[in-house]
C-alpha positions as CSV (number, residue, x, y, z in Angstrom):
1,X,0.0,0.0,0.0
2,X,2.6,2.7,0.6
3,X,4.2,2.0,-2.5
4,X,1.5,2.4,-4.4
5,X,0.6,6.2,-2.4
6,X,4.7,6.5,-2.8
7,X,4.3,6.2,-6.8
8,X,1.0,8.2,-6.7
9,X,2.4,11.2,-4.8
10,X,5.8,11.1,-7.4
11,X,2.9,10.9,-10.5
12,X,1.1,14.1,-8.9
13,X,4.2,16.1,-8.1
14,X,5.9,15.4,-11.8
15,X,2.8,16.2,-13.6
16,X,3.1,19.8,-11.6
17,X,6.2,20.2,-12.6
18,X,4.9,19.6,-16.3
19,X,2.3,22.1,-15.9
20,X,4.3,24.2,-14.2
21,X,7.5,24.1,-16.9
22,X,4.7,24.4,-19.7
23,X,3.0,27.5,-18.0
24,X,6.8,29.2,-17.7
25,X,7.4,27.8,-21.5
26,X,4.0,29.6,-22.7
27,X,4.6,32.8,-21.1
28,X,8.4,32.8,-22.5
29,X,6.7,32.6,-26.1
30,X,3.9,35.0,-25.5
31,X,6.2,38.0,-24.3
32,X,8.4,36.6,-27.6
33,X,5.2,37.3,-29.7
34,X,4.4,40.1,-28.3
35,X,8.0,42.0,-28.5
36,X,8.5,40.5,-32.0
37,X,4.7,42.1,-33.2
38,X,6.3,45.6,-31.5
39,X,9.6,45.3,-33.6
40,X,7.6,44.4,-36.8
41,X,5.4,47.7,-36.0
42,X,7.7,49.4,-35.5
43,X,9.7,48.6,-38.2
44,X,6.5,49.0,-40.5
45,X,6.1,53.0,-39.3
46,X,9.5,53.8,-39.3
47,X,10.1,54.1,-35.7
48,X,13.4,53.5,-34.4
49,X,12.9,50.1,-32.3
50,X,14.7,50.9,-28.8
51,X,16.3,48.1,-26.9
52,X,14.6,46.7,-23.7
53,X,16.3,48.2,-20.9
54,X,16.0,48.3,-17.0
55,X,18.4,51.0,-15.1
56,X,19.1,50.2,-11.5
57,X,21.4,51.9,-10.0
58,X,22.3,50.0,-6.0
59,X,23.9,52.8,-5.2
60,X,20.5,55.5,-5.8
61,X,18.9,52.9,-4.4
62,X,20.3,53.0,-1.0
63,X,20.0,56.6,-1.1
64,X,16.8,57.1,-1.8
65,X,15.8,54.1,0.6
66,X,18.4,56.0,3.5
67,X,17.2,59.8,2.8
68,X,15.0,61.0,5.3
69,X,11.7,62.7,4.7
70,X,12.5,66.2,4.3
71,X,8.9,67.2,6.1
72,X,10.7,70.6,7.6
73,X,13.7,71.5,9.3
74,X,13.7,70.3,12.9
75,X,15.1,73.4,14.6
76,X,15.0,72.6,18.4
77,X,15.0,69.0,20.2
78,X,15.3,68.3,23.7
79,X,16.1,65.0,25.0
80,X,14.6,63.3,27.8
81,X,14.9,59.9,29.2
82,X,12.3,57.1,28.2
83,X,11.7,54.8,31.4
């Protein structure tokens, strides 16, 4: 009996991996399809076709994740002891 659940529970996992490599594989060619439908109109207007790029910088990252809210100038703070 459990090596007939054993084989069952192998059978259920490999078919989602199936489904789940065909699902990746199907969205891979649709984005393909799409881009290659945006190059072909372009192409047919006489656009210039521009390059898929995405800038990231790390280091404006961290500076913009670091910067403090500039809400207003804090001009006077007095500290006090937290008991």
């Amino acid at each position: 009996m459990q090596t007939i659940l054993r084989l069952f529970l192998r059978l259920v996992l490999l078919a989602a991996g199936l489904v789940f490599a065909a699902s990746v594989l199907a969205m891979s060619v649709l984005l393909l399809a799409l881009w290659g439908a945006r190059v072909v109109w372009f192409r047919l207007t006489g656009r210039p076709t521009v390059p898929f790029v995405m800038r990231f910088g790390p280091r404006e990252a961290f500076r913009r994740a670091y910067r403090a809210p500039s809400d207003g100038d804090v001009i006077e703070v007095e500290a006090r002891r937290l008991s």
